[in-house]
C-alpha positions as CSV (number, residue, x, y, z in Angstrom):
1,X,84.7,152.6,39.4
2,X,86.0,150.7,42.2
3,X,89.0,151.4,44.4
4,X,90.4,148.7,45.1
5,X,94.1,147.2,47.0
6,X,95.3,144.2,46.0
7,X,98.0,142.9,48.4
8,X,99.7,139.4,49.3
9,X,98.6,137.4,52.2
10,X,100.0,139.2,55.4
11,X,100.6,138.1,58.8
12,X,98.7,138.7,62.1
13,X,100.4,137.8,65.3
14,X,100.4,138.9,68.5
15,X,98.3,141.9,70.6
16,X,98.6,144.6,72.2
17,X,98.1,144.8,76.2
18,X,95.6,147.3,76.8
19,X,95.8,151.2,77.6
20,X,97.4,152.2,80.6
21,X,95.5,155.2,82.3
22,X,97.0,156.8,85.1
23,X,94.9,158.3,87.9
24,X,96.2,161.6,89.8
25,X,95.6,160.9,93.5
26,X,94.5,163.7,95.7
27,X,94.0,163.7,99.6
28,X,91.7,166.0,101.2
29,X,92.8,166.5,105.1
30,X,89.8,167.0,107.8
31,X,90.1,167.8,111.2
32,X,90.1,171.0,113.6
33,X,92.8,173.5,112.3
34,X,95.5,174.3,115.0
35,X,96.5,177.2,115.6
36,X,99.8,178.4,114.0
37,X,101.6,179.1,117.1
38,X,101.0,175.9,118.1
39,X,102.5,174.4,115.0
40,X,104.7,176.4,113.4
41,X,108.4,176.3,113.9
42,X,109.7,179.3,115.7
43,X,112.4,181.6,114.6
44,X,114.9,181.0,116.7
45,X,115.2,176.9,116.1
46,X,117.9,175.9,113.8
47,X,117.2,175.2,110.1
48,X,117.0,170.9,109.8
49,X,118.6,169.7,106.3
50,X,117.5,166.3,105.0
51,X,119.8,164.6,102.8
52,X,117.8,163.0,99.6
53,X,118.9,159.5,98.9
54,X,118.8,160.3,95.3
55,X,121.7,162.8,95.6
56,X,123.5,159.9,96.6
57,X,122.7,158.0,93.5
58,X,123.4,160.7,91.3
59,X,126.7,161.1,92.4
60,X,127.4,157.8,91.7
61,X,126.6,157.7,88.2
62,X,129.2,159.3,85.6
63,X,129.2,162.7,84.5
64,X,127.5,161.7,80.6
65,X,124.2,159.7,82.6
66,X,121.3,160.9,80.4
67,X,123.3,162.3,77.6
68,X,124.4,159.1,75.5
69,X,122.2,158.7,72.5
70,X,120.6,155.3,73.4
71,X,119.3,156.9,76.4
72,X,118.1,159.7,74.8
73,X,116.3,157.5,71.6
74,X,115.3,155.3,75.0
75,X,113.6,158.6,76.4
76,X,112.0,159.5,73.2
77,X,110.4,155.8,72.9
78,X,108.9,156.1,76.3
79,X,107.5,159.3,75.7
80,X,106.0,158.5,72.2
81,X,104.5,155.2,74.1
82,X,102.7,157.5,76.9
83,X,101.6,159.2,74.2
84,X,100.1,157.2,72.2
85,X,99.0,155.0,75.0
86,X,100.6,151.6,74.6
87,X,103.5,150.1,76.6
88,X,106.4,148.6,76.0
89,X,104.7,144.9,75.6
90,X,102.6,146.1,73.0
91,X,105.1,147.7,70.7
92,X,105.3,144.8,68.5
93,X,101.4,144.4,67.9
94,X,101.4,148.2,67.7
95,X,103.9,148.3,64.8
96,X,101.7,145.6,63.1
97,X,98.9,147.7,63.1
98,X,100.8,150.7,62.1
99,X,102.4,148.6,59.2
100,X,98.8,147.1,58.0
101,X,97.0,151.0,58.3
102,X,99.8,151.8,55.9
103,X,98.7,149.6,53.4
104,X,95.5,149.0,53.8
105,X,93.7,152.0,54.6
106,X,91.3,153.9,52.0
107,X,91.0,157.4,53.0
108,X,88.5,157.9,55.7
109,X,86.5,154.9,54.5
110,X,88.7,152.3,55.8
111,X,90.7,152.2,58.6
112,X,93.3,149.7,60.5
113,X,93.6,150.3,64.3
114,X,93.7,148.4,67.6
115,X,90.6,147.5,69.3
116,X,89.4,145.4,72.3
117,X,91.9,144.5,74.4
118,X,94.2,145.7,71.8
119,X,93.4,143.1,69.3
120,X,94.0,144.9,65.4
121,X,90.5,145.5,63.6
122,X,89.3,146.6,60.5
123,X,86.8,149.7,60.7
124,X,84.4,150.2,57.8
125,X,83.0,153.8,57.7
126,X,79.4,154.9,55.5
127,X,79.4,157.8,54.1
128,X,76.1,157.9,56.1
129,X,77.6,157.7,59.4
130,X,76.9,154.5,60.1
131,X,80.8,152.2,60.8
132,X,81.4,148.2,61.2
133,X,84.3,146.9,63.1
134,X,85.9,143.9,61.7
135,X,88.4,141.7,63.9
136,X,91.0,139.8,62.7
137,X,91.2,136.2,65.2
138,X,89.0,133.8,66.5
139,X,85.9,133.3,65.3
140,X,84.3,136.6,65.8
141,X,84.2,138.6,62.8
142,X,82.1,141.4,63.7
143,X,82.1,143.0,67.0
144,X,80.3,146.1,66.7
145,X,78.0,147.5,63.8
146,X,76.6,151.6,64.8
147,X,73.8,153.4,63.1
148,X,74.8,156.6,61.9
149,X,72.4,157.8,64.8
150,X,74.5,156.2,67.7
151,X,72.6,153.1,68.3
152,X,74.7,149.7,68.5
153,X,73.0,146.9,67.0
154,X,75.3,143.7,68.0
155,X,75.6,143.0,71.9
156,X,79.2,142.3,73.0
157,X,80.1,141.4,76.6
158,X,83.6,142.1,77.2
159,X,83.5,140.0,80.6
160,X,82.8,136.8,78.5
161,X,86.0,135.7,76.6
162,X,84.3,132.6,75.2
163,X,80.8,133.9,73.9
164,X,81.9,138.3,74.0
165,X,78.5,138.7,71.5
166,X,79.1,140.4,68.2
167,X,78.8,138.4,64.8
168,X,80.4,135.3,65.1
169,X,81.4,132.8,62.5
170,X,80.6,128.8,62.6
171,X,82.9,126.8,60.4
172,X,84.8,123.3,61.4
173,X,88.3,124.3,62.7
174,X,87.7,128.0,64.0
175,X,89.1,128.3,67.5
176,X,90.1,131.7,69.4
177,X,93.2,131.1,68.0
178,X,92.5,131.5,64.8
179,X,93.8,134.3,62.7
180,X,92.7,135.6,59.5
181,X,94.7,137.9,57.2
182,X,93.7,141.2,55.3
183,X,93.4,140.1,51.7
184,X,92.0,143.2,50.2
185,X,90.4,146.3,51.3
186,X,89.0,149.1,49.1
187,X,85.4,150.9,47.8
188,X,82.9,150.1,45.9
189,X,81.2,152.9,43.2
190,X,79.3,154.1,45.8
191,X,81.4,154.4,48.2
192,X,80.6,151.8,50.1
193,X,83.5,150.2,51.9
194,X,84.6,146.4,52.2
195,X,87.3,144.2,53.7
196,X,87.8,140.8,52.1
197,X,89.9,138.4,55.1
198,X,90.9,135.0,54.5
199,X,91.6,131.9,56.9
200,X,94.2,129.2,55.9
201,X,94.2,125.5,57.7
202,X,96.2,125.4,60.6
203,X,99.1,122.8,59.4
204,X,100.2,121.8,56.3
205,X,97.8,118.8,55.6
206,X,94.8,121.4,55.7
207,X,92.9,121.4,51.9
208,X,90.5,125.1,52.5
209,X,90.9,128.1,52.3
210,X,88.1,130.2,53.7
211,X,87.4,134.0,53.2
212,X,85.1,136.4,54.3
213,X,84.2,140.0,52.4
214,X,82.4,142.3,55.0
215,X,80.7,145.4,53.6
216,X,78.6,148.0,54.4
217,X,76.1,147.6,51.6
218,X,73.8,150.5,52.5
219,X,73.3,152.6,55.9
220,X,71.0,150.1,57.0
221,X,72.8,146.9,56.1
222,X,75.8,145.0,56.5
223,X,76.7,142.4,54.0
224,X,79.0,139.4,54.6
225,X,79.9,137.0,51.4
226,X,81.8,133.7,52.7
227,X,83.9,131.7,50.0
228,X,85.4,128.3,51.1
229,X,88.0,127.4,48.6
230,X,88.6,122.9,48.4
231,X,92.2,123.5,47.2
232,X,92.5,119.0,48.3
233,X,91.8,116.3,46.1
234,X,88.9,115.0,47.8
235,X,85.2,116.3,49.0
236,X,84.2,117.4,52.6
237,X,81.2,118.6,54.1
238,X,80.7,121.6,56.8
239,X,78.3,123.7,58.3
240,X,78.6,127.0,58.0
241,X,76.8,129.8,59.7
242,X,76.9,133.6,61.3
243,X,75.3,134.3,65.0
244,X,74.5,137.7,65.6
245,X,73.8,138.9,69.2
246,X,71.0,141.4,68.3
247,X,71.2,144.5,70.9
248,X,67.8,144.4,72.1
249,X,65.8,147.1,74.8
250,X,65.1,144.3,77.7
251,X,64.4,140.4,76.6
252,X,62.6,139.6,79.8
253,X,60.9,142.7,80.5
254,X,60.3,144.0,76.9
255,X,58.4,143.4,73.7
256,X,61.5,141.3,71.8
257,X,59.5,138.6,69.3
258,X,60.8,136.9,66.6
259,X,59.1,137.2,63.0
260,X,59.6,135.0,59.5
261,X,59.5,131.3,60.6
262,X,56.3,130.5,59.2
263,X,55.5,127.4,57.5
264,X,59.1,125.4,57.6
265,X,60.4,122.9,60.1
266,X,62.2,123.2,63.1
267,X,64.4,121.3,65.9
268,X,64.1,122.9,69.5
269,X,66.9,121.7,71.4
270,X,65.4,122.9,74.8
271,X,62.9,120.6,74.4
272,X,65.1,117.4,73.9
273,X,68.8,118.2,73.7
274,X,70.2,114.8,73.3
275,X,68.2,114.3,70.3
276,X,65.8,117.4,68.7
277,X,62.3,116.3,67.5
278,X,61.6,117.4,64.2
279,X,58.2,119.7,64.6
280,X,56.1,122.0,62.0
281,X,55.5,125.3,62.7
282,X,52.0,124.9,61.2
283,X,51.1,122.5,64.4
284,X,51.5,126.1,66.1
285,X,48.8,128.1,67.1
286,X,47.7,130.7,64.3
287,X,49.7,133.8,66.2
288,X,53.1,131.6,67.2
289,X,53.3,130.1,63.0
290,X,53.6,133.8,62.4
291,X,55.9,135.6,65.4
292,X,56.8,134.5,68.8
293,X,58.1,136.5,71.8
294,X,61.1,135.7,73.4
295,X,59.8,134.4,77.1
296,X,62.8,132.0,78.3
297,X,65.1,129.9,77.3
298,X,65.5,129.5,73.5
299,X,67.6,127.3,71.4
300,X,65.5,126.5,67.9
301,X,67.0,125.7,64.3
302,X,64.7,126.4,61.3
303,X,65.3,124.9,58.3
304,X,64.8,126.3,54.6
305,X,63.1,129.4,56.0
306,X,62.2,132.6,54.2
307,X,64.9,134.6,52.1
308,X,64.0,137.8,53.5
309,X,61.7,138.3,55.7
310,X,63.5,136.1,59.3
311,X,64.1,138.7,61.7
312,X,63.8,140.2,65.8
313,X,62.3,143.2,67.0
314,X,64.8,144.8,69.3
315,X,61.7,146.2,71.3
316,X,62.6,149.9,70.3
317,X,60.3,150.3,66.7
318,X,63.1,148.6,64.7
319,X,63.3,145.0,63.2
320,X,66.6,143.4,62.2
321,X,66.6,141.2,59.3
322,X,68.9,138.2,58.4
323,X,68.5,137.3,54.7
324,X,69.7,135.1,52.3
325,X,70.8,136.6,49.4
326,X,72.1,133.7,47.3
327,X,68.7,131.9,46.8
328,X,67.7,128.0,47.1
329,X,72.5,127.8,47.4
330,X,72.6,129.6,49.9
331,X,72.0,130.0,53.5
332,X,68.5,128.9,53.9
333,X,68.4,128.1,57.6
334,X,68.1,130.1,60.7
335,X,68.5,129.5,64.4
336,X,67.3,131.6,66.9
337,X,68.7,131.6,70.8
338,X,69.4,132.9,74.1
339,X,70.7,131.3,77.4
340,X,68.2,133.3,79.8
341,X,69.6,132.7,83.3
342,X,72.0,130.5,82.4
343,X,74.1,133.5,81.9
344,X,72.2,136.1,84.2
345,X,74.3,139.3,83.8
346,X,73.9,139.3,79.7
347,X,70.7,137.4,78.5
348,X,68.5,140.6,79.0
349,X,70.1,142.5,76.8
350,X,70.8,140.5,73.3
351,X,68.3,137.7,71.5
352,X,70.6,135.5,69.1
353,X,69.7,135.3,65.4
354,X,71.5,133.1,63.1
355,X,71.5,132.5,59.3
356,X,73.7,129.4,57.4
357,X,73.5,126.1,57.0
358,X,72.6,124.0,60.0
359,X,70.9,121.1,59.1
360,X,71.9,120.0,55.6
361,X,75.5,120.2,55.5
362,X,77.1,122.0,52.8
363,X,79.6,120.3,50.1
364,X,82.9,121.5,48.9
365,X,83.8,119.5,45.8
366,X,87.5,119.1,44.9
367,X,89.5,121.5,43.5
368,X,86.3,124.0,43.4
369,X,84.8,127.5,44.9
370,X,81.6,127.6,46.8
371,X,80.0,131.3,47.7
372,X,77.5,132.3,49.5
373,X,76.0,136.0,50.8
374,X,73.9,136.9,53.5
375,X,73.0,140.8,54.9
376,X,71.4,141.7,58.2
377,X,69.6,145.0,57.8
378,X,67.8,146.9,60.4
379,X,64.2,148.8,59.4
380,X,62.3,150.7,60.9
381,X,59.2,148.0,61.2
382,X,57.4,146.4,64.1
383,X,55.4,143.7,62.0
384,X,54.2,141.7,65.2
385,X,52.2,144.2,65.8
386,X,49.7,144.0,62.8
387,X,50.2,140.4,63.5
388,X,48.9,140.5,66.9
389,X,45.8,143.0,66.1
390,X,45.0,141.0,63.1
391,X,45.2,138.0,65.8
392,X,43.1,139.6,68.3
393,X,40.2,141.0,66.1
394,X,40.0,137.3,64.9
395,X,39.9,136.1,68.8
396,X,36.8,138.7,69.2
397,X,34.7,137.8,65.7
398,X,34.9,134.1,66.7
399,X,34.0,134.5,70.3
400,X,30.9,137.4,69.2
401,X,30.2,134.7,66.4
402,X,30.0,131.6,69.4
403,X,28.1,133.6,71.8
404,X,25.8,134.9,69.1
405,X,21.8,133.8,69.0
406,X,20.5,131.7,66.3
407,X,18.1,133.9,64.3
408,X,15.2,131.8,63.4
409,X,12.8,134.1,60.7
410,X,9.2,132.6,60.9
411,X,6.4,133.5,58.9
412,X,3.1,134.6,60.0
413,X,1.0,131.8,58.8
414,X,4.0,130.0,60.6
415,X,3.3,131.0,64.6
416,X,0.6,129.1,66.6
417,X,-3.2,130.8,65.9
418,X,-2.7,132.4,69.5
419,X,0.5,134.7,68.8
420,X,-1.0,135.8,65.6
């Protein structure tokens, strides 16, 4: 069975300012101690009073000050805020989120809260342990995935409001603006949970509706199924695509290659920006066809790649996978990046992989529904490796094989009459 709510399209507006935390100060005073003769008052001096300037101000206020019910429900508000940690500017998103939780959430699989910066999300728990946080505007949809073992698997920079990290979603007309709505929210039989969130166009002449249904497919996986809806009379075209910033141990000091991208083409905008090349992995050398470390600056695009098997190693035993899971359709392309010291605080610590529809544009026919559903799933792999011993031990056999002696076999009746 599934457990599913159905609700209308709701609003999100708005967010919350972030937490307030207030720091106890304490002074510590150093010096020589005098001597309490030497500062203490004596007995005989007469008592000084100090008059409080508050006692003036309460004087002035009438008798009933702090009694009459708005101040009291004023108090209460205030202490409820400090409480729960919000202030007064973020009541409004607060109460959003509130309202959404209460319709939205699914027991302990599904859950609406604030997160970033305040910003409402959507977090999807495993029974395994292992939880998804969805967010609600701009184009990141994603912007944290955790094993049930602790480890984050998306990078997210929270200094960088342009490119933060996370999944993000490439579609024509998503800006940070943007907001999507909760559509529907629920489980599957397994208990695995789901969000479904839809963007409308931003005025009234917009024809698409675009929706995204994030789930945790498995421990190990996160699925993410993207519908764009031509509700117009006429035909467009768009790319469409998800970036994931893989967490990864140390890109310029560790062991993060790239695996998959055998035997396709591919434009490498590093190379010529203005206008990519088209190039052939098979014009690689025998190890780069098959996996590729990531050394510098990287900005490729692969097209009609592998279903399955495209992925990183993160440098820590693990490989994370972005496949296709709506065949010849579906997302068939892949692009692979990362700035390196064009961004100098971050680029150690994520290698981009991307799966959509980059170089063939995708059609949305009139009045129709186009789907299609990717997963990135992390296992416990290192492939590279075989790669590279398979590639070394055929690096040894053909350099024993060139230094090797010709063995000529001669007969006896053969050699000269004087070496016989």
């Amino acid at each position: 069975m599934t457990a599913r709510v159905r609700v209308g399209p709701t609003a999100i507006s708005g967010h919350a300012s972030p937490r307030a935390f207030r720091r106890r100060a304490t002074s510590r005073h150093h010096g020589r101690r005098t001597s309490v003769s030497t500062t203490a008052a004596s007995s005989q001096d007469p008592p000084k009073f100090v008059r409080d300037s508050r006692d003036e101000a309460r004087a002035a206020q009438p008798l009933d000050a702090g009694r009459r019910p708005e101040e009291i429900n004023a108090f209460i508000g205030a202490i409820k805020g400090e409480i729960g940690g919000t202030s007064s500017s973020s009541s409004e998103t607060s109460a959003v989120t509130l309202a959404l939780a209460k319709e939205f959430n699914v027991g302990e699989r599904v859950r609406v809260t604030e997160g970033r910066s305040g910003a409402t999300k959507v977090q999807l728990m495993h029974p395994s342990g292992s939880y998804a946080d969805v967010y609600l505007k701009g184009s990141l949809t994603v912007g944290s995935w955790v094993m049930a073992n602790g480890g984050e698997v998306l990078f997210y920079d929270d200094g960088n409001s342009e490119k933060p990290g996370g999944i993000s979603m490439q579609f024509p007309g998503i800006t940070s603006k943007s907001e999507f709505r909760i559509i529907e929210t629920g489980t599957v039989a397994d208990d695995t949970p789901f969000v479904t969130i839809e963007l409308a166009g931003d005025n009234a002449d917009s024809t698409f509706k675009l929706s995204v249904e994030i789930s945790l497919a498995s421990h190990n996986a996160l699925k993410m199924k993207t519908t764009v809806h031509n509700t117009g009379s006429s035909k467009f075209e768009y790319p469409l695509g998800h970036n994931a910033h893989i967490a990864v141990s140390d890109a310029h000091h560790g062991d993060v290659y790239f695996i998959g991208f055998e035997d396709c083409v591919y434009l490498d905008k590093k190379l010529h920006s203005t206008k990519p090349r088209v190039r052939f992995t098979k014009d690689l050398d025998a190890m780069s066809e098959r996996c590729f470390k990531l050394t510098g600056p990287t900005d490729k695009t692969y097209l009609c790649t592998n279903d399955h098997n495209t992925g990183v190693e993160v440098g820590t035993g693990c490989t994370v996978y972005a496949q296709n899971l709506s065949g010849e359709t579906g997302c068939v392309d892949r692009v692979v990046f990362n700035p390196w010291e064009e961004s100098p605080k971050a680029y150690r610590w994520y290698a981009g992989l991307g799966i959509g529809n980059f170089g063939k544009l995708r059609v949305a026919e009139p009045d129709s529904k186009s789907s299609t559903e990717v997963q990135f799933k992390v296992v416990d792999a290192t492939p590279s490796v075989g790669i590279r011993e398979d590639f070394e031990l055929l690096e040894k056999i053909n350099t024993r094989n060139m230094l090797s002696r010709r063995k000529i076999d001669l007969s006896d009746a053969e050699l000269p009459s004087d070496l016989q």
